[in-house]
MARSE-829957 format. One record per atom (N, C-alpha, C): x, y, z; residue in one letter. Coordinates in steps of 0.05 Angstrom, whole numbers, plus 5000, padded with zeros to 4 digits. Example, Ala and Ser with C-alpha at 12.3 -4.5 7.8 and 13.67 -1.06 7.14 Angstrom:
// residues 2
526448865156A;524649105156A;526449345156A;525749555142S;527349795143S;525850015157S;
END
This chain:
// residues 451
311063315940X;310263035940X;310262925969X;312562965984X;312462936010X;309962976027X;309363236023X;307463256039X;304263226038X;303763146009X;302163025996X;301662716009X;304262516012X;304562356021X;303662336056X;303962596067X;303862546095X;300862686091X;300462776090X;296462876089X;295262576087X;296062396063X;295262166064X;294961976083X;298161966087X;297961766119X;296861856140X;296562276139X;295162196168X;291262136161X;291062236145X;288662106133X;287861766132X;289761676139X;289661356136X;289861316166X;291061426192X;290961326211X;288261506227X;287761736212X;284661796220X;283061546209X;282361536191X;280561246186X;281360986211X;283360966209X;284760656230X;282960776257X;283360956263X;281861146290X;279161086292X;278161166272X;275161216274X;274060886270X;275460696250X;274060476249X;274660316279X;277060366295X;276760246322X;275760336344X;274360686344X;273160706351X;269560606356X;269560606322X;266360546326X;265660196324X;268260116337X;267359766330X;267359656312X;268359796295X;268959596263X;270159326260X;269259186236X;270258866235X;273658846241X;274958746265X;276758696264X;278258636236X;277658626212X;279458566192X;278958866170X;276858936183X;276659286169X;279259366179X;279259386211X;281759556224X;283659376213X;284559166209X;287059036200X;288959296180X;286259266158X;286459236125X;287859546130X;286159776150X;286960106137X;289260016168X;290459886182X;292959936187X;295359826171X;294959596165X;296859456150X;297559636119X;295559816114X;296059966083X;297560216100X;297560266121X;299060506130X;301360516136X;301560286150X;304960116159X;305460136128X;305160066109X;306159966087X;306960216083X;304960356072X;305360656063X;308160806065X;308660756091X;310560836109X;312760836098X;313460536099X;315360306092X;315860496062X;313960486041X;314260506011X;315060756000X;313261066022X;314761246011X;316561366033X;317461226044X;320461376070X;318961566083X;317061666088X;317561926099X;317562026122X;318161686134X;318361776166X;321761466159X;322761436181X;324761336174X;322861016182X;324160826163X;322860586168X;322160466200X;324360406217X;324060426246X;321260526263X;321960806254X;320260956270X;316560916258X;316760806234X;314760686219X;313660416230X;316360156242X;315960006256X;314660066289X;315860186304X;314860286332X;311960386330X;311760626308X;308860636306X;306460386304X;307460146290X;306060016288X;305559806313X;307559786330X;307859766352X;305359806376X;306460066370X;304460256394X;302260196380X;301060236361X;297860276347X;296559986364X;297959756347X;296959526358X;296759406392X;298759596400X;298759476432X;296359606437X;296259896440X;294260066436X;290860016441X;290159916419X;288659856404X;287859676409X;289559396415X;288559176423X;287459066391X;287059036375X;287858906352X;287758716352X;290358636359X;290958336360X;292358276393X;291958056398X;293558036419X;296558066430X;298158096447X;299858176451X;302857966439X;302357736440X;303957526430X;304657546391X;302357616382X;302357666354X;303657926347X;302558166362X;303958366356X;307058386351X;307858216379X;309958146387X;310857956375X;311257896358X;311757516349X;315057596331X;315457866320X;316857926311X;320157926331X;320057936359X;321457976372X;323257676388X;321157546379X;320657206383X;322957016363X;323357226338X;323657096325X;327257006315X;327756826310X;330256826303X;331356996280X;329857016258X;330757286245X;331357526263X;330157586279X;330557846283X;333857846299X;334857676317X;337557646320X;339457636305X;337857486280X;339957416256X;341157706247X;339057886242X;339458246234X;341458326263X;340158306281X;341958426306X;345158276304X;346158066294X;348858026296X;349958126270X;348458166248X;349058306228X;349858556234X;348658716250X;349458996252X;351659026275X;352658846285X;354958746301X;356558756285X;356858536270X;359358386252X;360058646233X;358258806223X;358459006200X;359659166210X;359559346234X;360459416249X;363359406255X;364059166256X;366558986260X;367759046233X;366759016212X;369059026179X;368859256182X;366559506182X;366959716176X;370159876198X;368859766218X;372159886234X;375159866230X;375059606221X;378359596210X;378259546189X;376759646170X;376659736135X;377559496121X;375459136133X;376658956115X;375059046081X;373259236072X;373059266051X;374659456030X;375459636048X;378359726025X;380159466030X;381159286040X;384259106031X;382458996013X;380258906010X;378358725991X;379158815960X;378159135958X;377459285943X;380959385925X;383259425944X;385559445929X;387259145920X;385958965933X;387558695923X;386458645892X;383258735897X;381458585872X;383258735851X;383359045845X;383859265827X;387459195827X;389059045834X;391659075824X;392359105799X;390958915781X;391558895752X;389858995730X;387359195746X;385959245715X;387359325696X;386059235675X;387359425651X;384159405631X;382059425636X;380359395610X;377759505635X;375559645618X;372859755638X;371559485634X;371959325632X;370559065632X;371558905659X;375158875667X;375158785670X;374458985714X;375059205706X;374159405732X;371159415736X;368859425719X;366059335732X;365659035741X;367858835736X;367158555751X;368758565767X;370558665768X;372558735797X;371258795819X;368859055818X;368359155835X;365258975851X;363058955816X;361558765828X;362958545850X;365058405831X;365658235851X;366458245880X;367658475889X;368258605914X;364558575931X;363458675918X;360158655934X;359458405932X;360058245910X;359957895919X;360257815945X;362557755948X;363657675961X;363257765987X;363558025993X;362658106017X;360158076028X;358758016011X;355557896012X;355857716028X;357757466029X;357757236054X;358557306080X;359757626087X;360957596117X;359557856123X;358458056112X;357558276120X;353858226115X;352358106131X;349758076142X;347958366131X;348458526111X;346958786108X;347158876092X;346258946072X;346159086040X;347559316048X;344959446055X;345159736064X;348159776073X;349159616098X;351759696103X;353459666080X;353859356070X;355159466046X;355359676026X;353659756024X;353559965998X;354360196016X;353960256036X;354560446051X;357560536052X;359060206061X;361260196064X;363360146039X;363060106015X;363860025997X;362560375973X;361960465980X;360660725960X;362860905961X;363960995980X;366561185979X;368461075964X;368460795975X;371360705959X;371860655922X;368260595918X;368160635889X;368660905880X;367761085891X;367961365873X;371161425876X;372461315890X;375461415900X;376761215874X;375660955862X;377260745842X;376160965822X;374461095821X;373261205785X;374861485786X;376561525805X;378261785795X;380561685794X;380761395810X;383761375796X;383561225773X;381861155755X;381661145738X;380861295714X;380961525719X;380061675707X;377561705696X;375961605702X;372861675694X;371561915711X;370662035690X;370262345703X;367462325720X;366562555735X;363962505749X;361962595731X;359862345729X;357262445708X;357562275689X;359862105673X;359862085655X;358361775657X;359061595633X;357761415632X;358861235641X;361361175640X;363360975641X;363260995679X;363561215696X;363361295724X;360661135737X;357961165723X;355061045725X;355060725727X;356960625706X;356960385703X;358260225730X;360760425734X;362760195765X;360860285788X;359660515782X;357260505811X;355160265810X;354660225778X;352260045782X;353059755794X;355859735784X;355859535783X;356759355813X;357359635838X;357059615860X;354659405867X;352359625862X;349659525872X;349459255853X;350259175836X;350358935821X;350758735844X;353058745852X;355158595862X;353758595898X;352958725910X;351758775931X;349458645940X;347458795920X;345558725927X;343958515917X;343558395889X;342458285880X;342757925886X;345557875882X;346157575887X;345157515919X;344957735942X;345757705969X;343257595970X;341157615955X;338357495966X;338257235959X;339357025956X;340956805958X;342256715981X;342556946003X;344956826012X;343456986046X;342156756058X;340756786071X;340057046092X;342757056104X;342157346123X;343157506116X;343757546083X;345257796076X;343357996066X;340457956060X;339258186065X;336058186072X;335358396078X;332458356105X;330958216090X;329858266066X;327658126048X;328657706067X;330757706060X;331557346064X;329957296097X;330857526107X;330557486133X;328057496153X;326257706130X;323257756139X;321457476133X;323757376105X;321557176097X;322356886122X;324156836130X;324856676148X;323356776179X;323456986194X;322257116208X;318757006207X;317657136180X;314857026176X;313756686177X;315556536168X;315256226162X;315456236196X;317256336210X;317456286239X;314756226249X;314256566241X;311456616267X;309356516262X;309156406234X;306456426216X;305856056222X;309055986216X;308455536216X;309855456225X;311855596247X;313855466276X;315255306248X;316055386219X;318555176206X;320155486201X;322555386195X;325055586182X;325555326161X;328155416148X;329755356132X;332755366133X;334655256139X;337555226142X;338655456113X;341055486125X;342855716111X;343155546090X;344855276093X;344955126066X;342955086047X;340654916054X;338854906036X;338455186026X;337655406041X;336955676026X;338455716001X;341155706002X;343555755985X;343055555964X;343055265968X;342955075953X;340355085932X;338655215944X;336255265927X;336055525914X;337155675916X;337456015908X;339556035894X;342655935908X;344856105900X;344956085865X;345055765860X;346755705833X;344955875812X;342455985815X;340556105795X;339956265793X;339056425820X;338356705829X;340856845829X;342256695841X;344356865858X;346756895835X;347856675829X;349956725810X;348156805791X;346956725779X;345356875742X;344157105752X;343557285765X;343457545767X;345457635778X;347957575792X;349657685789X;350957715755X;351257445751X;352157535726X;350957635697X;347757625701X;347557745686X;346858005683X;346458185714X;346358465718X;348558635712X;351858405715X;353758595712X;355358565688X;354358285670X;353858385639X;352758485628X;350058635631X;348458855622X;350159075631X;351459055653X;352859365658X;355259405644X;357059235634X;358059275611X;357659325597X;356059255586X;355159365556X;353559545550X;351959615579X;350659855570X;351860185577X;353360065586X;355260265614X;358460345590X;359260135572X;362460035563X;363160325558X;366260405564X;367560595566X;371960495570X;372260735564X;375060705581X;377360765605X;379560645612X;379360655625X;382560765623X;383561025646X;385661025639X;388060845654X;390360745642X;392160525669X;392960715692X;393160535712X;394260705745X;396360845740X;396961025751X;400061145750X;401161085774X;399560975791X;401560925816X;400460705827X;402260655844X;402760395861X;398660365880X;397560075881X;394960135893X;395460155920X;397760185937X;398060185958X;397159905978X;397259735976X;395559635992X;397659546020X;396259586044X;398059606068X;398159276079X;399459256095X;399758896107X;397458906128X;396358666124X;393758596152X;395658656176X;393858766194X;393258826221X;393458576233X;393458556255X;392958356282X;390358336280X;388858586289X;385858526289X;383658436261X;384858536242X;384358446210X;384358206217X;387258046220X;386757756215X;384357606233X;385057726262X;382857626274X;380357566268X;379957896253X;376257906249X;376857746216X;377857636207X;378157426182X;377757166189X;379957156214X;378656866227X;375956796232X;374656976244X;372156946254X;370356986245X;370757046218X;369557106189X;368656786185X;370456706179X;370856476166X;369956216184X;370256236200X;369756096223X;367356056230X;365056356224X;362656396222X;361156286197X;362356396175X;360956226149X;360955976142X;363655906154X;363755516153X;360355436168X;360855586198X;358555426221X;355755516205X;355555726187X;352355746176X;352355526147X;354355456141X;354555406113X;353454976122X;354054996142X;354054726151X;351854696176X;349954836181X;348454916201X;345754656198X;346054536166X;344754266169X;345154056181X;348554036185X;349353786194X;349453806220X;349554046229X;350354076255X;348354186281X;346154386264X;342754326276X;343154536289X;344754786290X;344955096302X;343555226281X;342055336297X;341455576281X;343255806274X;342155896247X;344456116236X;344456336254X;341956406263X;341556646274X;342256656309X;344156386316X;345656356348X;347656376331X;348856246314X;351656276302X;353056556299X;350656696286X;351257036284X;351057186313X;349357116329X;348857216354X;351957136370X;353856866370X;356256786375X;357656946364X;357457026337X;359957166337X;359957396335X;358057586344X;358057856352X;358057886379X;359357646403X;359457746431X;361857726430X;362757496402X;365657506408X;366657706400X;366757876374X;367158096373X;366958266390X;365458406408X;366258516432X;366558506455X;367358226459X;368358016482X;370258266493X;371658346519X;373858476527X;376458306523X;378758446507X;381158236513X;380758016491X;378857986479X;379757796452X;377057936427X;375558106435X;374058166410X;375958266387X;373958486371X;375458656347X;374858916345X;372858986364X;370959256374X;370559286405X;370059436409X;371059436443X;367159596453X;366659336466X;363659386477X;361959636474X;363959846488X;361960176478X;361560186449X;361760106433X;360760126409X;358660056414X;356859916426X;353659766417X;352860056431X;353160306439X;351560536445X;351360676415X;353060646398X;353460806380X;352460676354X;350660446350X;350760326331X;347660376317X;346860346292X;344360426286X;342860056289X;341060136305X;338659946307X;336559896290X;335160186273X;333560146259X;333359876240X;334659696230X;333559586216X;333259246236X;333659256257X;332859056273X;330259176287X;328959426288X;326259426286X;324959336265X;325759456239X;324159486225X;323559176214X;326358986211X;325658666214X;322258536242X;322958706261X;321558606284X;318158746276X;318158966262X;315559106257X;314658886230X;316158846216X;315258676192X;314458416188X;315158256208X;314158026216X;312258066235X;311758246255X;309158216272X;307258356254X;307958516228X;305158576211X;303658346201X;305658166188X;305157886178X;303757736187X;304957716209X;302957516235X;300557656246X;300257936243X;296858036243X;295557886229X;296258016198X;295457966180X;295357706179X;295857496176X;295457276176X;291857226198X;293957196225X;291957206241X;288857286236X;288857506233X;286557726216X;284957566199X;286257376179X;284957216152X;283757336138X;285657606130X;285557746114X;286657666088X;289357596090X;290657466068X;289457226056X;287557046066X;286456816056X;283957016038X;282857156055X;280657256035X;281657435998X;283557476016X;285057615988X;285957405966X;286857245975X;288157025964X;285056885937X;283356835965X;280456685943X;279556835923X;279257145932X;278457305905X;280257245882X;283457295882X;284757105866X;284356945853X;284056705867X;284156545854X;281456505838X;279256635848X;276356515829X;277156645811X;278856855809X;279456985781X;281056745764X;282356765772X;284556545757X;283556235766X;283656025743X;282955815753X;285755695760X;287855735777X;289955665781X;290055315791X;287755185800X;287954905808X;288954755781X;287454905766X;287854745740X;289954755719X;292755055734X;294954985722X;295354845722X;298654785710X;300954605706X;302454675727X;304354575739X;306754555760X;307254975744X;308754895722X;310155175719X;308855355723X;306155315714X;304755665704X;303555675730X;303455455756X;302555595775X;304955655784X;307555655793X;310355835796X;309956075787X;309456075756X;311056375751X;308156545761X;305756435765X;303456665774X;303556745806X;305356525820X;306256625854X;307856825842X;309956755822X;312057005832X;311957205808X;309957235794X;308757545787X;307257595809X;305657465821X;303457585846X;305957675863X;307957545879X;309757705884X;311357915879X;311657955855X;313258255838X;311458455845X;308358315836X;307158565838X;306758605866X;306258395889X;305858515915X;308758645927X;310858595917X;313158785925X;314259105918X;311459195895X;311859425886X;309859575897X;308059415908X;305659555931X;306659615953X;308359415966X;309459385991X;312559435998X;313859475984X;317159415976X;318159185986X;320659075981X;321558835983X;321058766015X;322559016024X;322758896050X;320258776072X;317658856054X;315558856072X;313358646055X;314658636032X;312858446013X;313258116027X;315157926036X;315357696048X;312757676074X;313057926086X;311557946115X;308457836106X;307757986079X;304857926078X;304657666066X;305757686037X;306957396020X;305657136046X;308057126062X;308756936068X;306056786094X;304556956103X;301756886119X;299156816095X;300156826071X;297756746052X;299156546045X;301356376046X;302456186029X;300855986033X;300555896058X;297255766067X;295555736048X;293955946044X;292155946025X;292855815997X;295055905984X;295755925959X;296655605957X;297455535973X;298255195978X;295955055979X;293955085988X;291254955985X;289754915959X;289755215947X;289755305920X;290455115896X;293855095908X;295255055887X;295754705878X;295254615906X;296354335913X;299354325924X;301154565922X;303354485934X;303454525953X;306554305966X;307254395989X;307454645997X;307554646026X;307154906034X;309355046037X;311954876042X;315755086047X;315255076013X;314254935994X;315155015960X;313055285955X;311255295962X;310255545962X;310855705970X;312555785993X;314056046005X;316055985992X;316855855982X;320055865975X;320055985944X;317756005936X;317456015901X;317456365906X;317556505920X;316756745925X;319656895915X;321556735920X;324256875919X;325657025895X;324056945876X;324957125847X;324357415852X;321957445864X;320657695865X;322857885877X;324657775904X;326957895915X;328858025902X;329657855872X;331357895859X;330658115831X;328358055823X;326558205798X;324958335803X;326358595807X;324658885821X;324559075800X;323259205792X;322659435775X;322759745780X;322959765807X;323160075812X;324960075842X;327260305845X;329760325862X;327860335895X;325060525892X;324260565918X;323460275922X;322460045914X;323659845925X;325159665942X;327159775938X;330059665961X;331559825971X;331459905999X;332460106006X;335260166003X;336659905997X;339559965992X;340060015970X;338660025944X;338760145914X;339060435918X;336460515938X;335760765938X;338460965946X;340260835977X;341561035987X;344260965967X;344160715950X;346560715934X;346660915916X;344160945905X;343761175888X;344761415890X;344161535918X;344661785929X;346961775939X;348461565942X;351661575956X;352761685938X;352261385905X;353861445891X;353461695865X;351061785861X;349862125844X;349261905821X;348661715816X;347961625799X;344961655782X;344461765767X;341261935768X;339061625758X;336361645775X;334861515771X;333361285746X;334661495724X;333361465702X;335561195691X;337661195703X;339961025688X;338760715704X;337860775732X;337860495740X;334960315742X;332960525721X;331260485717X;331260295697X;333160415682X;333560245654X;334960035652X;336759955676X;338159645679X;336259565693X;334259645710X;332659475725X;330559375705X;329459505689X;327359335668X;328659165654X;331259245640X;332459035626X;332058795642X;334158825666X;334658545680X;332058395688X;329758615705X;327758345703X;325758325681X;326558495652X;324658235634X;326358005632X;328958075634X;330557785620X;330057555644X;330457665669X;329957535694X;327557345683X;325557405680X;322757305683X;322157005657X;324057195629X;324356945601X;326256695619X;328756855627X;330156575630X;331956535665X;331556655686X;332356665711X;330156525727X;327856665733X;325156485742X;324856195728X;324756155700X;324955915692X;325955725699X;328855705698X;330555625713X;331455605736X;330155645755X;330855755779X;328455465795X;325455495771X;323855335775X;325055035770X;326554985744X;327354715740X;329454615767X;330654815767X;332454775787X;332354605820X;330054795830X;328854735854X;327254425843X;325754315822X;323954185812X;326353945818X;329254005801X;330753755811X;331553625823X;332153915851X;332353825872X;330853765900X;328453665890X;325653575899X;324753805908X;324754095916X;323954245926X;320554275922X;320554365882X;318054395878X;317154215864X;314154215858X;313453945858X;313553905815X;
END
């Protein structure tokens, strides 16, 4: 399949070749690069990054688009927001604030009910100070398979499937709520950048996401994993060890905290989240008062602060291009969407989104999404931040793992076989779609967001 896959793409950047060779409509060459970048992105087979740089080079290249658009991604406050993320992550991963997390939560289980919300809840929560799915699950995957043997759940079984899932429960799903906790949040803030010079504050994001998206797929992903997962559990035989905070623990807690107050309040106070995170990843390896000591930034993985920077300058092609407007009108003469209702034009943005995030995966679906919102606001009659903002269910109500790259490597951390998380993922987003999107709509509707 792999290489099936790569015959394709290079077949797709022979076409990109030949149509900029022979003078083709600037939005011809758009259309067969933007499906190749994607390609990329959707089946891994080059590492995302190096998927971004390509797209890079092609367009500088090529001349395409101009150099500011290409570039617009680098411009952007998202893309710092990701770069202090992979700082700060950096920072917990080193003095292991997710194991003290992980043995305080587990002192008292006694029930597999009450150890799959234990652990979700561990990826909760860390959702507010660790800026990165991926790292989370990364960092938090050892320590689950290490709780399911001291619990006795054997490897393979069902009850073992469930505290893995319920990791990625707890990780990834609520975090898209919670503004810079994972790229999808951040591409789509990134794109609103480049595309209409507006963002959106950490608060409002939250205030409009958290109470519906965020909490009701948390909780209702990791009550499906109960029950579809329920098993037992055997009691500890020993003490959970948990050791006394560190000096530098407390530190990097202070500055934890210190950080989420200044994003949580970033309305009243008119900083951007993504200088706040950029603040406290110098302090972190400030000399003499960080929590990581400077030579670390040689050793740290960058890829996903390209691949944020490749995904917003695709967007802003595309946009540019007016490609996405043309796509958009075929649309809509299909559908007579002027003539919805408030709702049914919602839930047709954010099926058009599901489905454009299974073409594109999450992380790359905002980039395009969000340069047609334009269109679809003209369309629709709404405002134009309620039309990017309606996009956000799609983040949360995904149907297939290659989707989100942090599902994917959770998968493979934790041996959890495909077929299991295929089957909580359809559960959760049909239910998502009857009663999470619904609500999610009234919600925003109350609090003037949508119209």
């Amino acid at each position: 399949m792999q290489s099936a896959f790569r015959i394709l793409a290079f077949l797709l950047f022979v076409a990109f070749a030949a149509a900029n060779l022979s003078g083709a409509h600037s939005m011809v060459q758009v259309s067969l690069l933007t499906v190749l970048i994607v390609f990329l992105w959707a089946t891994a087979i080059v590492p995302e990054f190096f998927a971004s740089l390509l797209f890079f080079a092609i367009v500088l290249v090529s001349g395409v688009v101009s150099e500011p658009i290409a570039l617009a991604g680098f411009q952007s406050k998202a893309v710092w927001l990701a770069f202090s993320g992979i700082i700060i992550g950096a920072a917990i991963q080193t003095h292991k604030l997710g194991g003290i997390l992980f043995n305080r939560l587990l002192r008292r289980i006694n029930s597999y009910a009450a150890l799959v919300w234990s652990v979700a809840s561990a990826g909760l929560l860390l959702s507010f100070v660790v800026p990165s799915a991926m790292g989370r699950v990364v960092m938090l995957a050892p320590l689950v398979l290490a709780v399911c043997k001291r619990f006795k759940l054997a490897e393979g079984s069902r009850g073992q499937y469930g505290v893995c899932l319920a990791l990625l429960a707890g990780t990834v799903f609520p975090a898209m709520s919670i503004l810079p906790s994972n790229v999808p949040n951040v591409v789509m803030l990134g794109a609103m950048e480049a595309a209409y010079g507006r963002g959106i504050t950490y608060a409002d994001y939250f205030i409009l996401n958290f109470p519906v998206l965020g909490a009701g797929a948390f909780l209702l992903m990791t009550a499906l994993v109960v029950f579809l997962f329920r098993s037992e559990v055997a009691p500890l035989e020993d003490d959970t060890g948990i050791d006394a905070w560190t000096r530098e623990q407390k530190r990097l807690v202070l500055l934890l905290l210190l950080t989420l107050a200044l994003w949580a309040t970033d309305s009243l106070h008119g900083i951007s989240a993504a200088w706040i995170g950029l603040a406290a990843a110098v302090i972190c390896m400030t000399p003499g008062i960080g929590v990581i000591p400077p030579k670390i930034f040689g050793t740290l993985n960058f890829g996903p602060w390209f691949f944020v920077a490749g995904a917003i300058g695709l967007g802003a092609m595309v946009r540019e291009s007016g490609l996405v407007t043309s796509f958009w009108q075929m649309l809509s003469e299909t559908l007579p969407l002027a003539g919805f209702i408030a709702p049914l034009q919602y839930m047709v943005i954010v099926i058009t989104t599901i489905v454009l995030a299974i073409l594109a995966t999450l992380p790359a679906a905002p980039s395009i999404f969000t340069p047609m919102a334009a269109a679809v606001s003209q369309t629709t009659g709404w405002p134009l931040d309620a039309t990017i903002l309606a996009q956000i269910p799609s983040f949360v109500l995904f149907l297939f793992p290659y989707q989100a790259p942090p599902i994917i490597i959770g998968i493979a951390l934790l041996k959890v076989p495909v077929k299991q998380v295929m089957k909580l993922l359809a559960i959760h987003t049909c239910a998502g779609l009857l009663v999470l999107a619904p609500l999610h709509y009234l919600w925003g509707r109350s609090i003037g967001v949508f119209p």
